[in-house]
PyMOL Python script that loads the backbone (N, CA, C, O; Angstrom):
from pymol import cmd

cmd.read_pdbstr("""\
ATOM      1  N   UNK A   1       0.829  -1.182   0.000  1.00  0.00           N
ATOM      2  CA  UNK A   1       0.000   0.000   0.000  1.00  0.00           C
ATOM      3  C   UNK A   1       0.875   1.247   0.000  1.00  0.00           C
ATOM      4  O   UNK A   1       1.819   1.434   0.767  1.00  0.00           O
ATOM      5  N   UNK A   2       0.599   1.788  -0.618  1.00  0.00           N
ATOM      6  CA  UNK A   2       1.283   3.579  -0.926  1.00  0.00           C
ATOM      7  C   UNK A   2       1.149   4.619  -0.097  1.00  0.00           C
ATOM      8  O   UNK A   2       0.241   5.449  -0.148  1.00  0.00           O
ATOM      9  N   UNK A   3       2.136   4.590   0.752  1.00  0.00           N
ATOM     10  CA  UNK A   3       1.619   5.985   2.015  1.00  0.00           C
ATOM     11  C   UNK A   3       0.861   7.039   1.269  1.00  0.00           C
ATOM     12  O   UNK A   3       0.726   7.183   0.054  1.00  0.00           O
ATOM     13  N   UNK A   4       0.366   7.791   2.337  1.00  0.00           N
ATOM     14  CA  UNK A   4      -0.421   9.230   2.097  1.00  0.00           C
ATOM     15  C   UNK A   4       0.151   9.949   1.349  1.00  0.00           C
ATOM     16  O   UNK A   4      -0.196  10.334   0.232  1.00  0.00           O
ATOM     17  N   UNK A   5       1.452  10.259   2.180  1.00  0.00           N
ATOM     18  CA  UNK A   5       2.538  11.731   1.563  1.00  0.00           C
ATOM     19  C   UNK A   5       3.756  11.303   2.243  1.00  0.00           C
ATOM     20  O   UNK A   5       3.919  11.075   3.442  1.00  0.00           O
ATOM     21  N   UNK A   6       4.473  11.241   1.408  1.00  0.00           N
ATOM     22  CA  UNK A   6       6.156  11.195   1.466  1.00  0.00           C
ATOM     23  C   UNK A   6       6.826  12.726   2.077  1.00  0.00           C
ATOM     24  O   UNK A   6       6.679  13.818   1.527  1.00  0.00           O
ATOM     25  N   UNK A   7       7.487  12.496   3.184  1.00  0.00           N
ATOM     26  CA  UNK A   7       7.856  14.128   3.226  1.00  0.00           C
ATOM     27  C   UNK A   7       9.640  13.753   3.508  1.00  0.00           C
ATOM     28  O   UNK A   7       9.952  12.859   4.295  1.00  0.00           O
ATOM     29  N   UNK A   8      10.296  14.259   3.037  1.00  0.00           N
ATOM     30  CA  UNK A   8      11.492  14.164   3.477  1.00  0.00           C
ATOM     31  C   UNK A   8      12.213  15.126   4.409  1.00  0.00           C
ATOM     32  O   UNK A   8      12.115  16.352   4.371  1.00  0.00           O
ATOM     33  N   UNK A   9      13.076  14.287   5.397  1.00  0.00           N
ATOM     34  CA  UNK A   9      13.358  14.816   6.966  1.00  0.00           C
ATOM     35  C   UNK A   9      14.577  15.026   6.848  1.00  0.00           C
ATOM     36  O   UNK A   9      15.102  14.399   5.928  1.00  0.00           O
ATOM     37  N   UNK A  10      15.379  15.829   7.575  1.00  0.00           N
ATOM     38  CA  UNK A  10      16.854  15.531   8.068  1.00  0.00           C
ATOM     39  C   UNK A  10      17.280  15.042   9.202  1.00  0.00           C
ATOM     40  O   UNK A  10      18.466  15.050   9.531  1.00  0.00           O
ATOM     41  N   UNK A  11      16.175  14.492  10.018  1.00  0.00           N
ATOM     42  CA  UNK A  11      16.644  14.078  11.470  1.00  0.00           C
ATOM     43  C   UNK A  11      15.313  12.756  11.791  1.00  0.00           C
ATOM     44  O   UNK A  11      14.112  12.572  11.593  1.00  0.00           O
ATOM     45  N   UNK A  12      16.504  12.078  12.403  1.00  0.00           N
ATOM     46  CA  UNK A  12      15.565  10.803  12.596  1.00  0.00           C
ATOM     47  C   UNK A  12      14.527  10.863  13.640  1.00  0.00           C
ATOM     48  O   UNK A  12      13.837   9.873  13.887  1.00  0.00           O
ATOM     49  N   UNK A  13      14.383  12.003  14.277  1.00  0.00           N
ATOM     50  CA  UNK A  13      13.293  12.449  15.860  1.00  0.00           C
ATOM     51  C   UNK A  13      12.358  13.506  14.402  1.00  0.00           C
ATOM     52  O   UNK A  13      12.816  14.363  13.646  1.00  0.00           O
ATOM     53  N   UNK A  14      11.314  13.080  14.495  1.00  0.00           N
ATOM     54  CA  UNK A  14      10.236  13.905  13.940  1.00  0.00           C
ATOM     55  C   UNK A  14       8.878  13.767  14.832  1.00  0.00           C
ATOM     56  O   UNK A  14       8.620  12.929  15.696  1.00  0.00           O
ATOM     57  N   UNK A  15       7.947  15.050  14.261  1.00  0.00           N
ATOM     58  CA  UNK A  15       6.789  15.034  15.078  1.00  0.00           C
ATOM     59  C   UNK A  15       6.023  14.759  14.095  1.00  0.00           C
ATOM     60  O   UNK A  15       6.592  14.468  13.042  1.00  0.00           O
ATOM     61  N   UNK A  16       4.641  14.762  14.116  1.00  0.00           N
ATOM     62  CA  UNK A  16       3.505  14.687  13.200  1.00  0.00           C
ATOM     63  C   UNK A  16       2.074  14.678  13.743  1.00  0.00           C
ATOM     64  O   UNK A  16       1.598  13.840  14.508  1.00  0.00           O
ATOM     65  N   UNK A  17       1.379  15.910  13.144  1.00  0.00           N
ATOM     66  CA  UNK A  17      -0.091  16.427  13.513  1.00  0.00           C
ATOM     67  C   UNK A  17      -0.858  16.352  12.646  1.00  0.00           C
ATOM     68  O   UNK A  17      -1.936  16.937  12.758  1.00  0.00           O
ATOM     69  N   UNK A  18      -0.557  15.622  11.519  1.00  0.00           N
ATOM     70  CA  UNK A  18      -1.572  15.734  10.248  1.00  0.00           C
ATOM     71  C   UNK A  18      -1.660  16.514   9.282  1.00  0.00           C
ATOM     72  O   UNK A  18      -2.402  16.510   8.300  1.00  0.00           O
ATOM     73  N   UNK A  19      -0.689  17.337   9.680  1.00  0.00           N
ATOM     74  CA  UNK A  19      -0.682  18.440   8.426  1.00  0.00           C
ATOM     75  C   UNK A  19      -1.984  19.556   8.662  1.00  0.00           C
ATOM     76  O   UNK A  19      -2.078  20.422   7.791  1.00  0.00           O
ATOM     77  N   UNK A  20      -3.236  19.593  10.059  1.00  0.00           N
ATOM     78  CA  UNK A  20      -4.057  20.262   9.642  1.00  0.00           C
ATOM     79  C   UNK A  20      -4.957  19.812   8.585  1.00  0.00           C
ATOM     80  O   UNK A  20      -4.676  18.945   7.757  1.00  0.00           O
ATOM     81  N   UNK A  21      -6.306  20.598   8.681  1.00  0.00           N
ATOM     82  CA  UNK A  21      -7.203  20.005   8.356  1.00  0.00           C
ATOM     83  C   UNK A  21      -8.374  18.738   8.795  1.00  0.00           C
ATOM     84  O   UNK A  21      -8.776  18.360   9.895  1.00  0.00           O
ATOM     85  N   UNK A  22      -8.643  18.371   7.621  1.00  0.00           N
ATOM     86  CA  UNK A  22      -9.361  16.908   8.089  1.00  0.00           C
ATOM     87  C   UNK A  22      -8.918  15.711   8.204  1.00  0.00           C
ATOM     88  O   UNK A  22      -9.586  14.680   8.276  1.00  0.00           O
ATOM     89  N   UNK A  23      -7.417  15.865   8.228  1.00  0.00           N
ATOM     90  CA  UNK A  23      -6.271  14.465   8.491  1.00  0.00           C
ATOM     91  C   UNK A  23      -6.035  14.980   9.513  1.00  0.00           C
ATOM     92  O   UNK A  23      -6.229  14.021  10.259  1.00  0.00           O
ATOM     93  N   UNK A  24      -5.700  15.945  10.275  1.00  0.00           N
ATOM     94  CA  UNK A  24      -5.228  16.198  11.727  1.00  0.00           C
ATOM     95  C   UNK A  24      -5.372  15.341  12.487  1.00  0.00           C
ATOM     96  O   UNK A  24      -6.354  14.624  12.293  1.00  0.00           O
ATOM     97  N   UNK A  25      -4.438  15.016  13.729  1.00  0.00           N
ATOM     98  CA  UNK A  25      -4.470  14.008  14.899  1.00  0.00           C
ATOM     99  C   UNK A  25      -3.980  14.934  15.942  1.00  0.00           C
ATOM    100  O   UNK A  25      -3.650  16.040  15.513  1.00  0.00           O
ATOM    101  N   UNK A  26      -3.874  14.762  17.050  1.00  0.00           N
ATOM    102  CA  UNK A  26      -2.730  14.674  18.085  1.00  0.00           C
ATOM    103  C   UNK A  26      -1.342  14.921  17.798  1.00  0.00           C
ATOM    104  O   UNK A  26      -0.867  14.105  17.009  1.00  0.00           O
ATOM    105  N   UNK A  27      -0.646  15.708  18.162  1.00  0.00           N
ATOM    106  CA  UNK A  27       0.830  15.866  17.659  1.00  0.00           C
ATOM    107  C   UNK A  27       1.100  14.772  18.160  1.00  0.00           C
ATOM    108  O   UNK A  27       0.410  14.354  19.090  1.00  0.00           O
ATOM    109  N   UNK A  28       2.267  13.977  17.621  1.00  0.00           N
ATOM    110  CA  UNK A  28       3.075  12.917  18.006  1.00  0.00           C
ATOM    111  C   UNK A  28       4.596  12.963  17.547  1.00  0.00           C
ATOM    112  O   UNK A  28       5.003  13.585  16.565  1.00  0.00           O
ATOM    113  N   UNK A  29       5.445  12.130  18.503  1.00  0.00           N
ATOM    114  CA  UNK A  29       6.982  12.027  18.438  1.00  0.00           C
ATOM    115  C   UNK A  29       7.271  10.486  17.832  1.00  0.00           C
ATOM    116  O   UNK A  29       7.051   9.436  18.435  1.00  0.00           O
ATOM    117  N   UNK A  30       7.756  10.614  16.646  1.00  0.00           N
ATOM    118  CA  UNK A  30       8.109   9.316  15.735  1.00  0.00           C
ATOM    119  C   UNK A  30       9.774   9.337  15.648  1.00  0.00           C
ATOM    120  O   UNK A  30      10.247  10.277  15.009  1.00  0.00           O
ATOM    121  N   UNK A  31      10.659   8.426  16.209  1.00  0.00           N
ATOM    122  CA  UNK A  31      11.905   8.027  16.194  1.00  0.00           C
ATOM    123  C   UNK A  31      12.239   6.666  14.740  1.00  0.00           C
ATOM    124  O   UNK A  31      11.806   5.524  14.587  1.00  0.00           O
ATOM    125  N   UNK A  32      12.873   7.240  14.195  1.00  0.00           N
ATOM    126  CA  UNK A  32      13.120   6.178  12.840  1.00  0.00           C
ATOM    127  C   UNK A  32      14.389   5.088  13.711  1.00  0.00           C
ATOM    128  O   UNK A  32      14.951   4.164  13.122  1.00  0.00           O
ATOM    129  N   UNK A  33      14.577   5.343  14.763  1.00  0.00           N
ATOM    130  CA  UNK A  33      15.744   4.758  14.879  1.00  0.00           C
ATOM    131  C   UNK A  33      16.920   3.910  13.788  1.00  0.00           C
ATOM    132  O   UNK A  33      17.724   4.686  13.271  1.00  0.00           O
ATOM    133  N   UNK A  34      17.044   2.785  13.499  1.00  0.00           N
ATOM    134  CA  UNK A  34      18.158   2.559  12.324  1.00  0.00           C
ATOM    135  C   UNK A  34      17.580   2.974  10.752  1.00  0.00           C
ATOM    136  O   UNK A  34      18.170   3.326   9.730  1.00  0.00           O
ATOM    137  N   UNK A  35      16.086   2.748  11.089  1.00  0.00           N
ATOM    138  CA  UNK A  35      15.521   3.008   9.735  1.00  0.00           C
ATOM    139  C   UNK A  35      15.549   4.105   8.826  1.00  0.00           C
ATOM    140  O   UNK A  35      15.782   5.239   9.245  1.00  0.00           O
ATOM    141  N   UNK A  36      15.373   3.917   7.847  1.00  0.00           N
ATOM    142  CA  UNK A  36      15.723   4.941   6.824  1.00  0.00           C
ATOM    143  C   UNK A  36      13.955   6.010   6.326  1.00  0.00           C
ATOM    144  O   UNK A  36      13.910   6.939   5.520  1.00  0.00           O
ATOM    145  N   UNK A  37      12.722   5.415   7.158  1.00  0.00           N
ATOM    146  CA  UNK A  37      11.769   5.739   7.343  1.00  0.00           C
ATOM    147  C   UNK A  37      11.221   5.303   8.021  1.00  0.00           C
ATOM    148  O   UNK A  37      11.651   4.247   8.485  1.00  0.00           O
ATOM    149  N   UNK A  38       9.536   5.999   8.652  1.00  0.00           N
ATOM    150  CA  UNK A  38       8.839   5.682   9.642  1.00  0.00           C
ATOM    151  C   UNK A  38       7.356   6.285   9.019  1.00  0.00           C
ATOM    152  O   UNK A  38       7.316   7.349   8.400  1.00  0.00           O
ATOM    153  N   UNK A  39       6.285   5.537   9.250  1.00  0.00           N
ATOM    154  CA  UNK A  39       5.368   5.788   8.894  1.00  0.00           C
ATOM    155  C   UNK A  39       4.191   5.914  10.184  1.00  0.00           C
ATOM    156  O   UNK A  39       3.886   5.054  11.011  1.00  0.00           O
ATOM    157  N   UNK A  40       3.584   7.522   9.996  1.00  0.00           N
ATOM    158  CA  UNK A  40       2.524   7.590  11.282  1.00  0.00           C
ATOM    159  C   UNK A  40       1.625   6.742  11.001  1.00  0.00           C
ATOM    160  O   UNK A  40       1.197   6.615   9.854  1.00  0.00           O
ATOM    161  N   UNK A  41       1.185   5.998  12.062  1.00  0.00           N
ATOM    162  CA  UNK A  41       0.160   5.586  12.404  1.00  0.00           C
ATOM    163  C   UNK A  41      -0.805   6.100  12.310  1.00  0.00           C
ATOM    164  O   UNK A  41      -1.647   5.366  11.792  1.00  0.00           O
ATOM    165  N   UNK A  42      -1.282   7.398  12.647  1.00  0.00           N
ATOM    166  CA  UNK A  42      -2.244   7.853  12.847  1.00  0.00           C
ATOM    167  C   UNK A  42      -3.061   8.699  10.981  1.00  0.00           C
ATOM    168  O   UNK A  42      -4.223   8.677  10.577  1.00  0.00           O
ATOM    169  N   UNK A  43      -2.121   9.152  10.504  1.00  0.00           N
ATOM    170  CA  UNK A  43      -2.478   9.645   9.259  1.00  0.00           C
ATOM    171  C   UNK A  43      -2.050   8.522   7.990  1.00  0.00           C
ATOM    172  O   UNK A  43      -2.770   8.347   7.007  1.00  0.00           O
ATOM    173  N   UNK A  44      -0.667   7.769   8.230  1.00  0.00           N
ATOM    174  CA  UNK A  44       0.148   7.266   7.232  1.00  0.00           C
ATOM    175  C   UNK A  44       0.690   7.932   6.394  1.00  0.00           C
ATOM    176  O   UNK A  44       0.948   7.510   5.267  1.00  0.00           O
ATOM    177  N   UNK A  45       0.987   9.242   6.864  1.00  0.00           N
ATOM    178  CA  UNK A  45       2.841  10.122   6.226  1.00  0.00           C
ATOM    179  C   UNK A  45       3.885   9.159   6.285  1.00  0.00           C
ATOM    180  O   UNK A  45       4.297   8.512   7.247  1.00  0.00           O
ATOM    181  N   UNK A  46       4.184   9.168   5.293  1.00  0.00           N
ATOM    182  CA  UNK A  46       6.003   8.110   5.427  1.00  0.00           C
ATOM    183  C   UNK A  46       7.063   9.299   5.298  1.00  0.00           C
ATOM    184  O   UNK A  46       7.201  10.102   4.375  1.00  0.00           O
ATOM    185  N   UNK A  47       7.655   9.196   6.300  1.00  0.00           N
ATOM    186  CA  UNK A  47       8.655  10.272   6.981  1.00  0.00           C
ATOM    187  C   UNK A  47      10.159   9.686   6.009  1.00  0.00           C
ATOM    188  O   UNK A  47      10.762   8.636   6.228  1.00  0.00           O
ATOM    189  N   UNK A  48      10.386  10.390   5.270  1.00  0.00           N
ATOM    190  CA  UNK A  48      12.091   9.662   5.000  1.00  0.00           C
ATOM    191  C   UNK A  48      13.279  10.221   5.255  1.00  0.00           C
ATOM    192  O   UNK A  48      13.399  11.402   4.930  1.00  0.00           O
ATOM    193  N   UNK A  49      13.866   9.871   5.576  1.00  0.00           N
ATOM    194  CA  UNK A  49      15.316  10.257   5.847  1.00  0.00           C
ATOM    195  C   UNK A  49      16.467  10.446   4.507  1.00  0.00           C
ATOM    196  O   UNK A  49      17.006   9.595   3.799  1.00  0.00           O
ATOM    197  N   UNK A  50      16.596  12.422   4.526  1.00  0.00           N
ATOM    198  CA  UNK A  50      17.177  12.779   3.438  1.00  0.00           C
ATOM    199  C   UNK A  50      18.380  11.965   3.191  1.00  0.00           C
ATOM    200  O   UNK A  50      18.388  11.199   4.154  1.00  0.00           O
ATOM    201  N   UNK A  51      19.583  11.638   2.325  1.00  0.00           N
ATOM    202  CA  UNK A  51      20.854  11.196   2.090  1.00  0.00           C
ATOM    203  C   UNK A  51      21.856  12.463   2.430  1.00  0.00           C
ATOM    204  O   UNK A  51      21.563  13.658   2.466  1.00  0.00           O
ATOM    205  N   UNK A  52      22.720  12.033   2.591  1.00  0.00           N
ATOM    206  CA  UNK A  52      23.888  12.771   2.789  1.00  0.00           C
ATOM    207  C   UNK A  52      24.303  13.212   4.149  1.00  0.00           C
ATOM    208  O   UNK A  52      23.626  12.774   5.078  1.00  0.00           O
ATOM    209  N   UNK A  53      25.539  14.195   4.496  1.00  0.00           N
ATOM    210  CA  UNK A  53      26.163  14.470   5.578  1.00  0.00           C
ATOM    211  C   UNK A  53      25.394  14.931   6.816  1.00  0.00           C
ATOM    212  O   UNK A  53      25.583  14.577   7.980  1.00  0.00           O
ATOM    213  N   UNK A  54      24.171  16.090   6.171  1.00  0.00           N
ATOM    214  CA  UNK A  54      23.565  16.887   7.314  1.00  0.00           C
ATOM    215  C   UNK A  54      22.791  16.343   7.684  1.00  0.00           C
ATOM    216  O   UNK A  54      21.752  16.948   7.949  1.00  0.00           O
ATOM    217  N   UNK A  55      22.862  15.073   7.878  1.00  0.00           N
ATOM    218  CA  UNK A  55      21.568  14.486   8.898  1.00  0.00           C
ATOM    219  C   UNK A  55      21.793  14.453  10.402  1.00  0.00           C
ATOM    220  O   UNK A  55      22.620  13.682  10.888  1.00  0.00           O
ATOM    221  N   UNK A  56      21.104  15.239  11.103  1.00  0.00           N
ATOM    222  CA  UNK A  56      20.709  15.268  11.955  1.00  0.00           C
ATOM    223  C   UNK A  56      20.681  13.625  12.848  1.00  0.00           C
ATOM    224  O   UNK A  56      19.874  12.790  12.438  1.00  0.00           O
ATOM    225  N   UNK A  57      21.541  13.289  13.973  1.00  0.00           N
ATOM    226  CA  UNK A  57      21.199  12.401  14.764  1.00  0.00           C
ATOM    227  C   UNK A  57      21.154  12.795  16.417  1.00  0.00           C
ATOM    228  O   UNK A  57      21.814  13.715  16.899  1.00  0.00           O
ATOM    229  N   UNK A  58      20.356  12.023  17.088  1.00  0.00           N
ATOM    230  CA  UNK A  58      19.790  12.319  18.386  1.00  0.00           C
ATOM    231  C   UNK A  58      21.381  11.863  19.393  1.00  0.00           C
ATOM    232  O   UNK A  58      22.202  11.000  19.083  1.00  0.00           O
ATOM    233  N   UNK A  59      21.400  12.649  20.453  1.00  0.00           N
ATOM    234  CA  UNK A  59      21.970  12.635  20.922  1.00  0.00           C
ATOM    235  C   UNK A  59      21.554  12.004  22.366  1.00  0.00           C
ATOM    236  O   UNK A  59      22.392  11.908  23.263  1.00  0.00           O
TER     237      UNK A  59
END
""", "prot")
cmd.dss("prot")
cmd.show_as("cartoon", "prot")
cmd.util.cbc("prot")
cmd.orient("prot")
């Protein structure tokens, strides 16, 4: 199945509220940990993790 919306991230700690509107949820905290994406539960945004140097990791 084909997520909602693809958004691309630079850091593997993201939030997600739906974007607003009539997809809106609850803000939430999504950790990709090794993964290279994470998909909300609540809407099904697939979060991806840009390529290259400036990525952002949690400390």
């Amino acid at each position: 199945m084909k997520p909602a919306e693809e958004i691309e991230v630079s850091a593997r700690e993201i939030s997600c509220d739906g974007g607003g509107g009539a997809s809106s949820h609850p803000r939430i905290f999504l950790n990709m940990g090794d993964k290279e994406f994470i998909d909300c539960p609540y809407c099904g945004r697939r979060f991806v993790l840009k390529e290259g140097p400036d990525v952002a990791t949690a400390h």
